[in-house]
C-alpha positions as CSV (number, residue, x, y, z in Angstrom):
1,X,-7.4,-122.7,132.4
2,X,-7.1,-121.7,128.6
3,X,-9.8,-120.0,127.4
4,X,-11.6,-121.4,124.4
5,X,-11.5,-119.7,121.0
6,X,-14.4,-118.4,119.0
7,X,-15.0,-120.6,116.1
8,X,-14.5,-117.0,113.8
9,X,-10.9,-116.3,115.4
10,X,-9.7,-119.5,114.8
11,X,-10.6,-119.4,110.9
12,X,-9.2,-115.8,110.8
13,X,-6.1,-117.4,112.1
14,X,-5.8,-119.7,109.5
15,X,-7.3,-118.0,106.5
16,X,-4.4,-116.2,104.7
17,X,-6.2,-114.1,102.2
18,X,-3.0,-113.1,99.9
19,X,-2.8,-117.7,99.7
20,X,-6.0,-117.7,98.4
21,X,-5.3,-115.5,96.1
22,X,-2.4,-116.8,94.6
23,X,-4.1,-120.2,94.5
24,X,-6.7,-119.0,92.4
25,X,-4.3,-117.0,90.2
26,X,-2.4,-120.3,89.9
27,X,-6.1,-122.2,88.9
28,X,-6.3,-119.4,86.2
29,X,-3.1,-119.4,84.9
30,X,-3.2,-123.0,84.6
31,X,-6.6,-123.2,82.6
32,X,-5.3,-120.1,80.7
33,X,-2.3,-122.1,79.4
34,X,-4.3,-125.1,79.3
35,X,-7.0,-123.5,76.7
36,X,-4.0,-121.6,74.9
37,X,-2.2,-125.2,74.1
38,X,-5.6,-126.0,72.7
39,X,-6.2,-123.5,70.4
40,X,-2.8,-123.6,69.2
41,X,-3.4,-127.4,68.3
42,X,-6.5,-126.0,66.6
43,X,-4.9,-123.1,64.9
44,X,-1.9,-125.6,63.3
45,X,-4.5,-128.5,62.5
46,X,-6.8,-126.0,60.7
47,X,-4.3,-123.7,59.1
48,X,-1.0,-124.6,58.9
49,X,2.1,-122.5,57.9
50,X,2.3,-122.6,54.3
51,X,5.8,-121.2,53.0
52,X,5.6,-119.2,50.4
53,X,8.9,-118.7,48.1
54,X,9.2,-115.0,46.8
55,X,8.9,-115.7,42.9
56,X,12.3,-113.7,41.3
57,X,13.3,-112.8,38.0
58,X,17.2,-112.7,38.2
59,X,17.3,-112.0,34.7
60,X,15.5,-108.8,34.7
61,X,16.9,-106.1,33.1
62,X,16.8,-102.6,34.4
63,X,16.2,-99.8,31.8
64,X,19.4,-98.1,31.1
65,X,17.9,-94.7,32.5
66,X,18.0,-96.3,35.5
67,X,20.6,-98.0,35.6
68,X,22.6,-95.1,35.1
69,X,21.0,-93.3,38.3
70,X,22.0,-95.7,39.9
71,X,25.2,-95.6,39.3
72,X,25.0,-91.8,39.9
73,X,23.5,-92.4,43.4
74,X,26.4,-95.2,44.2
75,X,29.2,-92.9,43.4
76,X,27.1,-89.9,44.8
77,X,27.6,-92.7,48.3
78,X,30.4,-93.0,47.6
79,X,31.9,-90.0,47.6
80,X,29.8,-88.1,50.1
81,X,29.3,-91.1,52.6
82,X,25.9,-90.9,52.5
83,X,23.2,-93.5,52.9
84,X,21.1,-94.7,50.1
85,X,18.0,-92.3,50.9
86,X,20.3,-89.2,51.2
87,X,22.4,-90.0,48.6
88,X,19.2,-90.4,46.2
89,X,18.0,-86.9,47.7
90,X,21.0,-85.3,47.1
91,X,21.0,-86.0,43.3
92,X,17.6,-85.3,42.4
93,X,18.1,-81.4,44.6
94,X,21.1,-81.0,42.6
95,X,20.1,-82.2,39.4
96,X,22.7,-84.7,38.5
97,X,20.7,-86.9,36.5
98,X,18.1,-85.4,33.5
């Protein structure tokens, strides 16, 4: 004859703790995105993107000090291969412009 299980062994032997787990991780996750759609809803509705055009004066002139730094610097590039930063660093230590 089989011998009856204890009411606490047979719930052990169905209860899988990592399950449970992972279903309420699921339950979480799904609220979570749930209340993330909604506030992104909220965010657009109350404050939406607004583009912004850079205002640009094309027909600025530089001063013609500068202008002829910069053409110092370019040729100072140029002819060293160095980067804008460098190249800018370069002519001030060495005192190729003033």
């Amino acid at each position: 004859m089989e011998r009856k299980r204890a009411r606490y062994e047979q719930i052990d032997f169905y209860f899988n703790p990592e399950k449970e787990v992972d279903k309420y991780y699921a339950e979480i996750d799904t609220a979570y995105r749930g209340l993330k759609a909604e506030v992104e809803r909220f965010l657009a509705y109350e404050f939406p993107k607004r583009s912004y055009k850079r205002k640009t004066n094309s027909n600025r002139r530089l001063p013609e000090k500068m202008r002829q730094r910069n053409e110092i610097v370019k040729r100072v590039m140029k002819e060293k291969n160095l980067r804008l930063g460098p190249a800018s660093k370069y002519v001030k230590e060495h005192g190729l412009w003033n």
